[in-house]
PDB file as gemmi writes it, atoms N, CA and C in Angstrom:
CRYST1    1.000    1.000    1.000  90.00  90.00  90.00 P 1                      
ATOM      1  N   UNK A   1       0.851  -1.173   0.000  1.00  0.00           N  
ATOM      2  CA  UNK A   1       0.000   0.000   0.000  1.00  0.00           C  
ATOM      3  C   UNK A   1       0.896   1.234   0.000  1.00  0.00           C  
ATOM      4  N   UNK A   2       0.991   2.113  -1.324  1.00  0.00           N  
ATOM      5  CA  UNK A   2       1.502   3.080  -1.329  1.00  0.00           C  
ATOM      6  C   UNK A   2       0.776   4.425  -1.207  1.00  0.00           C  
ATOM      7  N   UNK A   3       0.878   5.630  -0.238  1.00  0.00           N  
ATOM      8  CA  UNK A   3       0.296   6.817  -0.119  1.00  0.00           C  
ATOM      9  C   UNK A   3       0.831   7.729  -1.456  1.00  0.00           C  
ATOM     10  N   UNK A   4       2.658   7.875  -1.424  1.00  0.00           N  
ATOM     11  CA  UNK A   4       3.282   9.134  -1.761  1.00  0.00           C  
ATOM     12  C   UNK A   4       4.637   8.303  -2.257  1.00  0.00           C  
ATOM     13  N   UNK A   5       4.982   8.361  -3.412  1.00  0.00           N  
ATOM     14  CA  UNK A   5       6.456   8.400  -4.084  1.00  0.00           C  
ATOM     15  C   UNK A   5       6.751   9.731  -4.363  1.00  0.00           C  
ATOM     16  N   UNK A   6       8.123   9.889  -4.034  1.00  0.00           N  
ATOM     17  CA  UNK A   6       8.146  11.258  -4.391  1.00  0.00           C  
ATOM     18  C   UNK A   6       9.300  11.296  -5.343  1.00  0.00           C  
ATOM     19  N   UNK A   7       9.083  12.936  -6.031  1.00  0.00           N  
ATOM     20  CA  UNK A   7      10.042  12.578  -7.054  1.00  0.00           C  
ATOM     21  C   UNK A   7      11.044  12.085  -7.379  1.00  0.00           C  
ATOM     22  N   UNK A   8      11.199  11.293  -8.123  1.00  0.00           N  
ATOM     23  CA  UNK A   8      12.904  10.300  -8.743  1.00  0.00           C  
ATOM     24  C   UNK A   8      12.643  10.199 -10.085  1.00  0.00           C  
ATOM     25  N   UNK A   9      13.876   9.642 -10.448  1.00  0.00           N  
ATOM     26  CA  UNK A   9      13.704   9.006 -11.965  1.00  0.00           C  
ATOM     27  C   UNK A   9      14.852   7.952 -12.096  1.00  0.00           C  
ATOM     28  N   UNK A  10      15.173   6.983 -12.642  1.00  0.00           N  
ATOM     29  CA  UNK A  10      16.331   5.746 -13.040  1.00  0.00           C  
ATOM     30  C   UNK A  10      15.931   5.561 -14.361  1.00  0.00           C  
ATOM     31  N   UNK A  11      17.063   4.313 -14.344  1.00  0.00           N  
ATOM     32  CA  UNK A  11      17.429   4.142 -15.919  1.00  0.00           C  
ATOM     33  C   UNK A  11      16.152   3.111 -16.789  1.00  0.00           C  
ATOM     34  N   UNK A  12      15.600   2.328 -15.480  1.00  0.00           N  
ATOM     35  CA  UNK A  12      14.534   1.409 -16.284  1.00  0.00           C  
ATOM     36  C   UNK A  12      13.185   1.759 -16.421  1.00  0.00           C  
ATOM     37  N   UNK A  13      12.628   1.307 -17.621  1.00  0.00           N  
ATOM     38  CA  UNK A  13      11.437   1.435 -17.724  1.00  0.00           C  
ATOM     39  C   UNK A  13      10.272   1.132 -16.768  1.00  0.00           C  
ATOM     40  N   UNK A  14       9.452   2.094 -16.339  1.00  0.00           N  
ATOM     41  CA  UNK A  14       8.480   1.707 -15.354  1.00  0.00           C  
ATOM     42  C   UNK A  14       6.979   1.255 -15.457  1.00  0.00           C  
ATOM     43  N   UNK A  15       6.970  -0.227 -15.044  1.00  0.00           N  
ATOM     44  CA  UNK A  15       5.411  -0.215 -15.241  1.00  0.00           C  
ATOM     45  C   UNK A  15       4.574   0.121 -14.107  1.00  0.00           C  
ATOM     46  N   UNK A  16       3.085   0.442 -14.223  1.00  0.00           N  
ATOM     47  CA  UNK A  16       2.637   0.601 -12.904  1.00  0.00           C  
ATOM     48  C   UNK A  16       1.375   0.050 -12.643  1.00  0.00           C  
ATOM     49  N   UNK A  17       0.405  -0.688 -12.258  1.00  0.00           N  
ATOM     50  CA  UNK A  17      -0.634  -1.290 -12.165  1.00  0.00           C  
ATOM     51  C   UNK A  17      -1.387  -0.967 -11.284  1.00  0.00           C  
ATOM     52  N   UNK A  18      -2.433  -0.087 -11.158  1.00  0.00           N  
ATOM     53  CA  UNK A  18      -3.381   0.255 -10.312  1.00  0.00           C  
ATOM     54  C   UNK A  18      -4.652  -0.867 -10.225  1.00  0.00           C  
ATOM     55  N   UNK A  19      -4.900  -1.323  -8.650  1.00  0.00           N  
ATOM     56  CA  UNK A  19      -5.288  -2.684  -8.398  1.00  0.00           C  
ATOM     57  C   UNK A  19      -6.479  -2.012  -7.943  1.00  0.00           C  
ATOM     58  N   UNK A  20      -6.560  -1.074  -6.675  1.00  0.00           N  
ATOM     59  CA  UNK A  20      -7.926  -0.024  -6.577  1.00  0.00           C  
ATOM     60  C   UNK A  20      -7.467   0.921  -6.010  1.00  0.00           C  
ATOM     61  N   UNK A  21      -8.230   1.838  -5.985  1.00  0.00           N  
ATOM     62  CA  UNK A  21      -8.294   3.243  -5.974  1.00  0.00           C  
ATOM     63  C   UNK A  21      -7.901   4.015  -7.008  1.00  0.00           C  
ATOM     64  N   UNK A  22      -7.737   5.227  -6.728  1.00  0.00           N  
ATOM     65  CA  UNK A  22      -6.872   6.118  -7.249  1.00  0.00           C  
ATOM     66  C   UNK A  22      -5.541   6.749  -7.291  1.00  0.00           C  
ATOM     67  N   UNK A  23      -4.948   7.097  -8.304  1.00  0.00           N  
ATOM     68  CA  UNK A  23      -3.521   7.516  -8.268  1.00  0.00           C  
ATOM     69  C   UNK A  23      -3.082   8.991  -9.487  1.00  0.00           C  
ATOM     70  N   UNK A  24      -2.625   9.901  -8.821  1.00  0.00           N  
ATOM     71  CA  UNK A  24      -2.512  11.258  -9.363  1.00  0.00           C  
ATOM     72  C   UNK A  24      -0.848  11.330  -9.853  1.00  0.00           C  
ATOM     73  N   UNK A  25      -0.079  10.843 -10.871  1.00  0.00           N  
ATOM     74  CA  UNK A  25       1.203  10.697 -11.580  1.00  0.00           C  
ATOM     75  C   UNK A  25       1.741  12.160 -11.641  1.00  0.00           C  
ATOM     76  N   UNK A  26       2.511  12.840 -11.766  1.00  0.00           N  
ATOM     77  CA  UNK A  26       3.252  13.493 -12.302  1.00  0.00           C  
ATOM     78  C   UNK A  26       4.517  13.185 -12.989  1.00  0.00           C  
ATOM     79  N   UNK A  27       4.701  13.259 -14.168  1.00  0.00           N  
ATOM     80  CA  UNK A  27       5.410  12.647 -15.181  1.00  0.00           C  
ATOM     81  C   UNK A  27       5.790  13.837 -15.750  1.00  0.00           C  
ATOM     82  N   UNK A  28       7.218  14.025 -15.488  1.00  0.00           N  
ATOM     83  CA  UNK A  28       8.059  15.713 -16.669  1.00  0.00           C  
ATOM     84  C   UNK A  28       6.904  16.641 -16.074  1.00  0.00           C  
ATOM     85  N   UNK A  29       6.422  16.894 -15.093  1.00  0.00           N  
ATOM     86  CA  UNK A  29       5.369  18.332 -14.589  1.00  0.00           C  
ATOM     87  C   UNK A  29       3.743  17.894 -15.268  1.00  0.00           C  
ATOM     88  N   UNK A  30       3.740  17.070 -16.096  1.00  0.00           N  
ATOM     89  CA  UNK A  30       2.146  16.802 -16.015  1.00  0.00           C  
ATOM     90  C   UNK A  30       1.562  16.097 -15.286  1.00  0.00           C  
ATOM     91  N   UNK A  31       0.265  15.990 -14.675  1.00  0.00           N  
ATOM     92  CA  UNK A  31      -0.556  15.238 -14.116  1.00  0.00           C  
ATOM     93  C   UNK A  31      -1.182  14.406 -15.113  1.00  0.00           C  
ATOM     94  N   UNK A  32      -1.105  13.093 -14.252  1.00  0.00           N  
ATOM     95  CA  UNK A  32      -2.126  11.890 -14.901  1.00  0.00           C  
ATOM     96  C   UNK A  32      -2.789  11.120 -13.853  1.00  0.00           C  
ATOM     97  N   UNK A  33      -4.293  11.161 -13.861  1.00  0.00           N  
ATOM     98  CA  UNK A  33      -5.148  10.690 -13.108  1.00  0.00           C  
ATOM     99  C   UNK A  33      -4.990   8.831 -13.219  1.00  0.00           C  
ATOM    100  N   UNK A  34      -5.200   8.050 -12.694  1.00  0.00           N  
ATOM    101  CA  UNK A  34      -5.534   6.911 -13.187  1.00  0.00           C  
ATOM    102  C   UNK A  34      -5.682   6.045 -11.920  1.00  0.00           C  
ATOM    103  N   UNK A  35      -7.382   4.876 -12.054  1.00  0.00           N  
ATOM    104  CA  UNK A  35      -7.850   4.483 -11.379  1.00  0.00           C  
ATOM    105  C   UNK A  35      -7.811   2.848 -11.494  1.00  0.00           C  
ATOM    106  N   UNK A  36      -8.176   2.270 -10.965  1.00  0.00           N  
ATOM    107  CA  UNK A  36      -8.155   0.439 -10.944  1.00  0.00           C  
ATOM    108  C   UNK A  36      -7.981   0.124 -12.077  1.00  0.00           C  
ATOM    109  N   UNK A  37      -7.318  -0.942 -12.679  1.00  0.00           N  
ATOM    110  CA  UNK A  37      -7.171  -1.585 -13.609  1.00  0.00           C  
ATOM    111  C   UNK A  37      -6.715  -0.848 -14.942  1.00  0.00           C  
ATOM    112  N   UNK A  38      -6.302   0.520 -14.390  1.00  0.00           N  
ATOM    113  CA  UNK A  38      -5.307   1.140 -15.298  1.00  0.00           C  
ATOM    114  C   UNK A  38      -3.616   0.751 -15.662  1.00  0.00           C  
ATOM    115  N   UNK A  39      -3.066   0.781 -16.644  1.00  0.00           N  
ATOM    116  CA  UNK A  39      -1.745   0.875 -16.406  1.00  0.00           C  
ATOM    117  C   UNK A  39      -0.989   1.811 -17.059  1.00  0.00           C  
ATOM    118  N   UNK A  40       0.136   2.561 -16.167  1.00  0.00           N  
ATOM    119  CA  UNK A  40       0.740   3.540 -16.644  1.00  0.00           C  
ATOM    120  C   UNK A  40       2.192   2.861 -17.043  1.00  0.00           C  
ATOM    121  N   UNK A  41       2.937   3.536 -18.127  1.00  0.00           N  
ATOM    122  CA  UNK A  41       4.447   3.055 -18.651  1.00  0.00           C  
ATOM    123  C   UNK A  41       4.764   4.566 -18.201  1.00  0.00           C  
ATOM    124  N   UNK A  42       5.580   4.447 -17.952  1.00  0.00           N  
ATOM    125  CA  UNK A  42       6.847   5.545 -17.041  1.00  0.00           C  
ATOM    126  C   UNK A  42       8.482   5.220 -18.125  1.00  0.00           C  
ATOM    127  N   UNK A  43       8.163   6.330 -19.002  1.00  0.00           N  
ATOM    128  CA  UNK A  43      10.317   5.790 -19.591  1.00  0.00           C  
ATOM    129  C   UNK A  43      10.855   5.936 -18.882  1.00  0.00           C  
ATOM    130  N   UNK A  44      12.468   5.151 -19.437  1.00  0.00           N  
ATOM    131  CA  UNK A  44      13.199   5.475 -18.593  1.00  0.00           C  
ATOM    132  C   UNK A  44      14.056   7.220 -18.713  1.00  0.00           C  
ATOM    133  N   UNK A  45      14.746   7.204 -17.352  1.00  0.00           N  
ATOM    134  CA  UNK A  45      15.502   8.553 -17.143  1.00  0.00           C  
ATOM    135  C   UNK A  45      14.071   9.795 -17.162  1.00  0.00           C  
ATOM    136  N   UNK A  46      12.752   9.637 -16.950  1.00  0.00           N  
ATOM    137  CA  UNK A  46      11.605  10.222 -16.576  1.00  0.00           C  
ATOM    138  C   UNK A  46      11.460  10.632 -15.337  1.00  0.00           C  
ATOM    139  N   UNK A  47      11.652  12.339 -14.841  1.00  0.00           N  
ATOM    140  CA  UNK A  47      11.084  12.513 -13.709  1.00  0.00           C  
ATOM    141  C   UNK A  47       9.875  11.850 -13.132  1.00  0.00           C  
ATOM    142  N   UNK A  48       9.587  11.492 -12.271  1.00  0.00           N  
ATOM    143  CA  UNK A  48       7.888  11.153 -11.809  1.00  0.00           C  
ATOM    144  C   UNK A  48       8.156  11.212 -10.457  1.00  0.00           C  
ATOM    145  N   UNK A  49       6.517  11.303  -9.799  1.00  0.00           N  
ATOM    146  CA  UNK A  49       5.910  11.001  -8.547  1.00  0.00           C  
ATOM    147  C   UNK A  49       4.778  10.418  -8.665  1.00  0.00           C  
ATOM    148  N   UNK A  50       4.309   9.708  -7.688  1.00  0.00           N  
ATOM    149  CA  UNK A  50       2.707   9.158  -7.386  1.00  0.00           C  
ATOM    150  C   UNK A  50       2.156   9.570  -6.278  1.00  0.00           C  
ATOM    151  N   UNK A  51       0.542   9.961  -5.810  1.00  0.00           N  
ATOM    152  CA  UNK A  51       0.242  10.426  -4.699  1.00  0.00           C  
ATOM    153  C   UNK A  51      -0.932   9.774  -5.116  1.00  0.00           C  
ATOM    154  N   UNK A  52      -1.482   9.093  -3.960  1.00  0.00           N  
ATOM    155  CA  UNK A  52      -2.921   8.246  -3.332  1.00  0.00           C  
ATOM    156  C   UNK A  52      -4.001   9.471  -3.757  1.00  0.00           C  
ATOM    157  N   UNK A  53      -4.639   9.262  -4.371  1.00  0.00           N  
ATOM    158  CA  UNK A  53      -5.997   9.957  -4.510  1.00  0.00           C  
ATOM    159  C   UNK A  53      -7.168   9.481  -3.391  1.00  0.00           C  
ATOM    160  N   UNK A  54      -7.125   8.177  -3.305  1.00  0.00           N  
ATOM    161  CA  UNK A  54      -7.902   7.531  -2.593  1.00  0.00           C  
ATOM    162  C   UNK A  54      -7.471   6.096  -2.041  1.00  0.00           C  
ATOM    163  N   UNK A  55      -8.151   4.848  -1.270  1.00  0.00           N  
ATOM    164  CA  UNK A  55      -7.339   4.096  -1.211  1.00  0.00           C  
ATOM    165  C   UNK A  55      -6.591   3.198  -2.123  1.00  0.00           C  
ATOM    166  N   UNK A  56      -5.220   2.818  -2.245  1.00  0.00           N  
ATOM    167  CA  UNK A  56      -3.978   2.963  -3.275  1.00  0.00           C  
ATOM    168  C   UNK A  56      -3.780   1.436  -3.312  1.00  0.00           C  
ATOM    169  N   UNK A  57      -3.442   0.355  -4.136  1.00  0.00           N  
ATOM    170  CA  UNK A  57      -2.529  -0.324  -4.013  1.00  0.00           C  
ATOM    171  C   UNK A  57      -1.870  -0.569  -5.225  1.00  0.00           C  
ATOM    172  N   UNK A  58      -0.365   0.018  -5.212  1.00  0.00           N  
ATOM    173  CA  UNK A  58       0.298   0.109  -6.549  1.00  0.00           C  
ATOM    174  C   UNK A  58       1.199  -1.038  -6.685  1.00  0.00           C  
ATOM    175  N   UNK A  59       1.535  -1.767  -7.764  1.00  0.00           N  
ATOM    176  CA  UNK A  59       2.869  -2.707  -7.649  1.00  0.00           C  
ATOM    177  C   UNK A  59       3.537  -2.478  -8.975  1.00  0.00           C  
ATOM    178  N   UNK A  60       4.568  -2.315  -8.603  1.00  0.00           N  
ATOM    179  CA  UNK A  60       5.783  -1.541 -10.024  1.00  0.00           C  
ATOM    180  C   UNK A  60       6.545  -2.624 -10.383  1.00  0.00           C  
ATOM    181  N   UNK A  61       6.384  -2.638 -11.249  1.00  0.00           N  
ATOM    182  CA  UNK A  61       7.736  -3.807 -12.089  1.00  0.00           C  
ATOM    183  C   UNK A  61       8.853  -3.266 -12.829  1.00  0.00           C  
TER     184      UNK A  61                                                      
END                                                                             
């Protein structure tokens, strides 16, 4: 159960799988909303953060 990643970025590509709730991305200064059974790709060397919109469970590969 993740609340808050805060900003980083590395060399590998990021996947992200939203299982339920909500999750508010910032990717290079934009926002991206995305809820259950969404998935976000994150490139690599990409600023980002994630913040819990609601209750969160994220798992990154």
């Amino acid at each position: 159960m993740l609340r808050y990643v805060p900003l980083h970025w590395h060399k590998e590509l990021q996947l992200c799988l939203i299982l339920t709730g909500r999750v508010r991305f910032s990717i290079n200064q934009k926002e991206v909303e995305a809820g259950a059974g969404d998935v976000i790709f994150i490139n690599s060397q990409v600023i980002h953060s994630a913040t819990s919109i609601s209750n969160l469970r994220l798992t990154a590969k």
